[in-house]
ZADREN-263284 format. One record per residue (C-alpha): x, y, z. Coordinates in steps of 0.1 Angstrom, whole numbers, plus 5000, padded with zeros to 4 digits. Each point is the difference from the previous one (the first is absolute). Example, Ala and Ser with C-alpha at 12.3 -4.5 7.8 and 13.67 -1.06 7.14 Angstrom:
// ZADREN-263284
512349555078501450344993
// end
This chain:
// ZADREN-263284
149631170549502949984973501449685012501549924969502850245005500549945037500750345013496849965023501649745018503850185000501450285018500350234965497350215005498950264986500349834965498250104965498849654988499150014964497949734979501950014972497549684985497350225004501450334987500949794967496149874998499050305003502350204973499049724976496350105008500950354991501849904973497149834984497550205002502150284986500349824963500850264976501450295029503350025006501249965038502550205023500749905034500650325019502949965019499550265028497049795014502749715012503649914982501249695019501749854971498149655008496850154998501850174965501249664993496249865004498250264978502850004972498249744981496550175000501050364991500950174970502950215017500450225032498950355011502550165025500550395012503250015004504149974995499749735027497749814988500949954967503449895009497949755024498249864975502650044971502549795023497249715005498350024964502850164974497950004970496850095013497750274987499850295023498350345003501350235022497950285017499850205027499550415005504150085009502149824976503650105002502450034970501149625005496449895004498350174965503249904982500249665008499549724978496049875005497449864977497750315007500650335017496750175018500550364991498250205027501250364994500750254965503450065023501049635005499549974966501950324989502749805021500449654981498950194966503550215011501749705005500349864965499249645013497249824978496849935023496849814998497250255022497249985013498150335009498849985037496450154999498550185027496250034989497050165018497949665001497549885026501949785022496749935025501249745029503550044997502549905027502550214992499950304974503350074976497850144972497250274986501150315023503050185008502549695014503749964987499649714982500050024965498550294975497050174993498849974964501750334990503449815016498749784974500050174974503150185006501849724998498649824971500950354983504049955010499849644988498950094965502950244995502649715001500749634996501849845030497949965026497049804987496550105012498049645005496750075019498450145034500349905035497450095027499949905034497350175015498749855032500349705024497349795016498049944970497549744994500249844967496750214987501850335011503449874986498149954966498150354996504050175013501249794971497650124975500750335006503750014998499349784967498250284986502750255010502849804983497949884969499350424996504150074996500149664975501649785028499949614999501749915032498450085030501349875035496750035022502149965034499049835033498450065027497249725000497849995033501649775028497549985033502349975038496550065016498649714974503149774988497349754982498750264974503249974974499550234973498449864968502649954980497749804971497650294997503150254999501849764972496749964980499250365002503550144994499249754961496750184991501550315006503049954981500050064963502549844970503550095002499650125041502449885024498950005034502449955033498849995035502650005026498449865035502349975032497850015035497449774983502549744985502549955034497850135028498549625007502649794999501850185034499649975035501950165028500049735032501150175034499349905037498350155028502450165025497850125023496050035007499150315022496850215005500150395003497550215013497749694991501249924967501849674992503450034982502449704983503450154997501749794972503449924986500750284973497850254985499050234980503550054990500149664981496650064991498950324994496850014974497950015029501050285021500450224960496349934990498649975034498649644993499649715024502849724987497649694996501149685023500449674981498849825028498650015041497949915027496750185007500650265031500150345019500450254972503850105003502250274979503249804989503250225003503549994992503250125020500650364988499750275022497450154982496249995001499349984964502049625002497149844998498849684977496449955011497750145021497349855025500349694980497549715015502549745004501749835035503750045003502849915030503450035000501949814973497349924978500550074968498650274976499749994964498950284979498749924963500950234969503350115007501149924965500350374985501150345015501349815032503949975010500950194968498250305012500750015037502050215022502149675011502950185021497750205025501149865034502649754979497749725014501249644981499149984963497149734996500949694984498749914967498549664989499049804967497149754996501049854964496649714995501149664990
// end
């Protein structure tokens, strides 16, 4: 239980309870065993400015997707470096005033190139590379992120006819769900790709393996860091820009049973909330592990939507009774932020710090 923050023992439930001790341990591991690569937090995966506030310090600027975001983080961090992606920029968005802008069309860049406004690019690369055990797929087929190596090439052409906006490297984020020996041979791939059009930056992206089914298998972050620094040759920079695996373990989402029912012989726990405060599992069709419980009858936790796909856990071996409470680990990341929180206007879950010492 997450005594420390006493919302078990308080009537402001549901509540996301983040560790914000143990998100800054673990950027600093990151951090080290990345010597040499730069590091971007992606914003998307969670932006509550005092998880921001924690992983300032360990990252060399700030990946975000949108006009909202960069106002976000611009308003907490005013002169931090920031790369702004995403596949539907509007006119506002590519012209605004960022440390990198991730190209990902020959239009968009037809657009800023129109513009007249100086620009440092990157060109987002979508390349036909083996992306075995991924997740999530955003790469190496016909999806609408990023371009295709004739894209490419079509806009390293445009580039060379001018002299405003300033062509700096390659960006490729292929895949999710990678383990670090997957994450490496995707890297050396889209290294050879940019080293072939005389590119020296190359952003590499995230998408490093995180486990709901197996929360103790953390991606290998030393083997990543040390591989990323044989591949890398003189004059390379390389940037990585993790979200999921950098926020998703310091959160927790802490409810309480409602009700405790069996239907047509299976047990239920209806909880305060749902998947509308937490929505990751429902999306990806994952069990949402429990921090904690009591051996018992295998019961499907629930929330209070009136829908059948509100569901946390299923058959779950563990005992619980009206008002106990339930506490489900690695919330940290595409959580609130990416939930549907007004369906059925149920109360907005409270939100809770534990600082350390």
């Amino acid at each position: 239980m997450i005594g420390d923050a006493d919302v078990t023992k308080s009537r402001e439930l549901p509540a996301y309870v983040y560790d914000l001790a143990g998100l800054d341990a673990h950027a600093g591991a990151v951090r080290a065993a990345l010597e040499g690569v730069e590091l971007y937090y992606a914003v998307k995966a969670n932006p509550d400015p005092e998880l921001l506030r924690v992983l300032a310090p360990h990252v060399d600027g700030f990946e975000v997707s949108s006009g909202g975001e960069l106002a976000h983080v611009r308003g907490l961090f005013p002169g931090a470096a920031i790369a702004l992606g995403g596949p539907g920029k509007t006119d506002a968005e590519l012209f605004a005033e960022v440390t990198r802008v991730h190209i990902e069309s020959p239009g968009e860049l037809r657009r800023l190139l129109a513009s007249g406004r100086p620009a440092d690019v990157l060109l987002r690369a979508n390349l036909d590379l083996p992306v075995d055990g991924a997740s999530l797929v955003m790469g190496g087929g016909a999806t609408p992120f990023g371009m295709d190596p004739a894209g490419v090439a079509e806009c390293v052409d445009l580039l060379e006819r001018q002299g405003t906006v300033r062509l700096r490297g390659l960006h490729a984020h292929l895949a999710s769900g990678l383990d670090a020996e997957a994450a490496l041979e995707v890297a050396a791939g889209v290294l050879g790709h940019a080293r072939g059009l005389g590119l020296t930056e190359i952003n590499l992206g995230g998408g490093m393996a995180v486990s709901y089914d197996d929360p103790g298998a953390l991606f290998d972050w030393r083997s990543y860091g040390k591989g990323l620094a044989e591949l890398r040759r003189p004059g390379e920079v390389l940037r990585v820009e993790p979200g999921r695996s950098l926020t998703v373990y310091c959160g927790r989402y802490v409810t309480r049973v409602i009700d405790v029912k069996r239907v047509h012989g299976e047990l239920f726990a209806v909880v305060a909330g749902g998947t509308h405060h937490l929505r990751t599992p429902a999306t990806k069709g994952h069990d949402q592990p429990l921090a904690t419980g009591e051996p018992g009858e295998p019961i499907t936790i629930v929330g209070q939507l009136c829908t059948p796909k509100d569901v946390f856990a299923r058959r779950v071996p563990v005992r619980l009774e009206v008002g106990d409470v339930v506490e489900f680990a690695m919330a940290g990341a595409y959580a609130w932020n990416i939930s549907h929180h007004d369906f059925l206007m149920h109360p907005k879950p409270a939100f809770r710090y534990i600082r350390g010492e």
